[in-house]
N, C-alpha and C positions, 0 to 999 in steps of 0.2 A: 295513393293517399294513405298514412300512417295510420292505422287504429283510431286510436286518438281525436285525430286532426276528421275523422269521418263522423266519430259520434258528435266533435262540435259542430259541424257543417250538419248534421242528423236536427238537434235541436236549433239548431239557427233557424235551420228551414221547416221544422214542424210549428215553432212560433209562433211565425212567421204571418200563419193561419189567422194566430188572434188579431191582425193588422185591422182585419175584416172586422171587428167587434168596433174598432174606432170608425172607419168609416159608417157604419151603423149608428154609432150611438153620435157620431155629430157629422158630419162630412167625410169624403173620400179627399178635400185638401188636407185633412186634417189625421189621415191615418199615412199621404206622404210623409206630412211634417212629422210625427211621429217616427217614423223610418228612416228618415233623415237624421231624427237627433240619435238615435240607435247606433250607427254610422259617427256620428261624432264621437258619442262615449267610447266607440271599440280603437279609432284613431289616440282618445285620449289613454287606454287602458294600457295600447300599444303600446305608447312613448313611453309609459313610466314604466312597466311589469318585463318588456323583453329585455334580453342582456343586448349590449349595445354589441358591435359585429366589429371585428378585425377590419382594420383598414389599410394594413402593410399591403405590399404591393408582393405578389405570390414568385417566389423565385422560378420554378417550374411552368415552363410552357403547355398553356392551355390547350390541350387535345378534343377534337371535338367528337362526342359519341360514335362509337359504331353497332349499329341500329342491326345491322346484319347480323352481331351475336344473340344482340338480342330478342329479334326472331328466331334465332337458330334453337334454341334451351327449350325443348316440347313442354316441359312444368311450365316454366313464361308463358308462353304461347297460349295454351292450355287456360290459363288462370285469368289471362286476357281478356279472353274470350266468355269465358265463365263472367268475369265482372260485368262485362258488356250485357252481357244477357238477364245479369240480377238486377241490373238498372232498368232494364228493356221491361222486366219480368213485373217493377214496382212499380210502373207507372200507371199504370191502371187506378191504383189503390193509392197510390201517395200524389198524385196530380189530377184526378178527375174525381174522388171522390165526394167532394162537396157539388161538383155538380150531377154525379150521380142519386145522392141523397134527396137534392131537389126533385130528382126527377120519380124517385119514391112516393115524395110527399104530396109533389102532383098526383103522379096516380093513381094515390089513395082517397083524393077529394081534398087536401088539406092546405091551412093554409100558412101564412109567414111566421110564424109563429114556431118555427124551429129553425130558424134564420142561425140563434146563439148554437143550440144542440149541434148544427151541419158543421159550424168552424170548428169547434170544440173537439168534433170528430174527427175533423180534418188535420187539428193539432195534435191530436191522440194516437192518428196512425202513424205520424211520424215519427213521432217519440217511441213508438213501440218497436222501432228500429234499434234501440240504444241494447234494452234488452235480450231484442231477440239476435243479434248480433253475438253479446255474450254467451248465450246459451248454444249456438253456431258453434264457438270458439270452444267451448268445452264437449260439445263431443265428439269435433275434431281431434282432441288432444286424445278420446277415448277411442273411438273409431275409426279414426284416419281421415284425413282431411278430401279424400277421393269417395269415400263411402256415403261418408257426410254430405257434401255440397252432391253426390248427383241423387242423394235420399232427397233431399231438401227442394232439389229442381224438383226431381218427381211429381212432390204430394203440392209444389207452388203450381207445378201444371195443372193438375185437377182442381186447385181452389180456383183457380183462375176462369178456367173453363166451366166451371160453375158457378162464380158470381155473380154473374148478369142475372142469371134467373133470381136470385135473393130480391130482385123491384117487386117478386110478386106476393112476396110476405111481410107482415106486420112493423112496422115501422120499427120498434125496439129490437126486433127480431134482427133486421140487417143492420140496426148500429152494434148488437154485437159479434154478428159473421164478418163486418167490416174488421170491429178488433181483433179477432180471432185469425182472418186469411192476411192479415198485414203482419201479425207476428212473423208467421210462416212464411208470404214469399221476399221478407228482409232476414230470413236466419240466411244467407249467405255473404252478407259483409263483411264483419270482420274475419272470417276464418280464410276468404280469399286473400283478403289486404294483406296477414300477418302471413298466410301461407307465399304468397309473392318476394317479401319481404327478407325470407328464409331462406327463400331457395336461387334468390338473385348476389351476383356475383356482386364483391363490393368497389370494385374497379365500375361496373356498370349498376350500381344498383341507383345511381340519379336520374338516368337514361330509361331504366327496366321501369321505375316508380312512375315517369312523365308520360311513357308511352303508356302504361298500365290505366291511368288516369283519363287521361284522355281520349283511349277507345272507350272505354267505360262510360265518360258521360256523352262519348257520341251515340253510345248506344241509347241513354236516356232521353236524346234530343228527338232519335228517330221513332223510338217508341212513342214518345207522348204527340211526334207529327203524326205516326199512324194510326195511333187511337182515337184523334180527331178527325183524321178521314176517313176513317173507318165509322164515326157515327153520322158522319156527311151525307158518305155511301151508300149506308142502309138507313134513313129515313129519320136522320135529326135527333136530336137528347130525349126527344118525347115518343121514341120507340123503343121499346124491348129489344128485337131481334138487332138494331145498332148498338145498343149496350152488350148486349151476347155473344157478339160477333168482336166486338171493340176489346173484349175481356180475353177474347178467346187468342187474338194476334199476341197479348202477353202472353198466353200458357204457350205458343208455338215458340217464342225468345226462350221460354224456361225448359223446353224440351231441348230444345240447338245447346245450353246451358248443360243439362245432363248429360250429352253426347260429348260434351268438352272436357267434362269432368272423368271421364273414363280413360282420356289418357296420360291422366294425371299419375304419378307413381303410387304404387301401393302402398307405401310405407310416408307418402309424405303428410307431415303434419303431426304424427304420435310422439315424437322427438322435442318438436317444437313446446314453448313455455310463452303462457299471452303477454300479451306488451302493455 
C-alpha cells in the first residue's frame, strides 16, 4: 500500500471511532445510517475527483506474476515480514484500546461518564499514526532504513510489554501513555511501505505491492484474533494478568519484526526521498 493510500486508510479508520459518539448520542441504527452515507459521499467524490481510466484494449499479452522472484529479493522478504509484524505489533493499541480503557475505568470504581473521552481516545491513536509515520520516514532517510525500523521494533516491544500494567494507574495518566505508546509502535509504516516501494523491481512491483499488503493485514487479522484469545485465556477484559499477557503477544510480533529487520541492507533507505 503506497504512503499515501495508508495515511488515508490511517484516518479513515481512526474516525471511524467517532461512529460510537452517534450511536450514543441516538441509536446504534443510526451511527449505520451515518456510515452508510459516508460510503455514499466517498462513491460520489469517486466519480467526479479520479481521472477516468484507458479503456483501449492492451496490445501486449497479459503475463501473470511470478511470485517466486518475488520471494526470492531478501529486502522484499524482509520488509514483508516487518509489515506483518507492525500491524501485529498495533493492534493491541489501535483495536482494543477503547475496551481496554473501560476496563481502567472499571477498576478505578468509575462510571459511564467517559464513554466520549474512550472514543475520542480511540480516534486519537489512530490518527497518531499519520505523524508518527512521518517522523519513521525521516529518520530513515537519516539513519538508514534497517537501523530505524529494528530501533523502532525494539522500544515498540517494551512499550508493549508494559502497557497492561498502565490499568493500574490514574485514569489521565493512561490516556496519555496510550498517546505516547501508539505514536511509537506505528513509527513503522510508512518507512517500510516507501522502503518496499524502492527497492521492488518495476516489472514486479504490482505483485511485490499485493503480496506486501496482504501479509501485512494478515498479520493484523491474526494479531487482534490473538489478543482476544489471549484475554479469554487468562480470565476476561475484567483482569489484569489477560490485559498483560494480551499486550505482551504484540511486543513478541514486534520482536519477530526486529529480527526481520536485520537483514535488511545496510544502506537501504538513506538514498531514498519520501513520496
Amino acid at each position: 500500500m503506497p504512503p499515501q493510500q495508508l495515511r488515508s486508510f490511517t484516518l479513515g479508520s481512526s474516525l471511524s471511532f467517532l461512529l460510537g459518539q452517534a450511536g450514543l448520542l441516538w441509536d446504534w441504527h443510526n451511527a449505520f445510517l451515518v456510515s452508510g452515507a459516508l460510503g455514499i459521499i466517498g462513491v460520489l467524490l469517486a466519480w467526479v475527483a479520479l481521472p477516468r481510466m484507458n479503456t483501449e484494449t492492451p496490445t501486449e499479452r497479459l503475463r501473470a506474476p511470478n511470485f517466486r522472484r518475488v520471494f526470492a529479493d531478501r529486502d522484499v522478504l524482509a520488509l514483508i515480514a516487518g509489515y506483518a509484524a507492525t500491524i501485529w505489533g498495533t493492534t493491541g493499541l489501535r483495536q482494543w484500546i477503547v475496551v481496554f480503557l473501560a476496563f481502567c475505568v472499571a477498576n478505578q470504581g468509575g462510571g459511564s461518564t467517559h464513554g466520549w473521552s474512550m472514543l475520542t481516545v480511540g480516534a486519537l491513536v489512530g490518527l497518531l499514526g499519520v505523524p508518527a509515520g512521518l517522523c519513521g520516514n525521516e529518520l530513515s532517510l537519516r539513519l538508514g532504513l534497517r537501523a530505524t525500523a529494528t530501533g523502532v521494533f525494539l522500544v515498540s516491544a517494551l512499550v508493549n510489554a508494559l502497557f497492561g500494567f498502565a490499568a493500574m494507574l490514574p485514569y489521565g495518566v493512561v490516556v496519555g501513555l496510550a498517546m505516547a505508546a501508539s505514536f511509537i509502535v506505528q513509527g513503522n509504516f510508512s518507512n517500510l511501505t516507501s522502503g518496499v516501494l524502492a527497492v521492488a523491481e518495476p516489472q514486479l512491483r504490482g505483485a511485490i505491492v499485493a503480496v506486501y499488503s496482504c501479509i501485512g493485514f494478515a498479520g493484523g487479522f491474526v494479531g487482534t484474533l490473538l489478543f482476544g484469545l489471549a484475554l479469554d485465556w487468562f480470565g476476561g477484559t475484567a483482569r489484569l494478568t489477560a490485559w498483560v499477557v494480551a499486550f505482551s503477544i504484540c511486543a513478541v510480533a514486534c520482536l519477530f519484526g526486529s529480527i526481520a529487520s536485520i537483514f535488511l541492507s545496510r544502506d537501504l533507505g538513506q538514498e531514498r526521498s519520501v513520496q
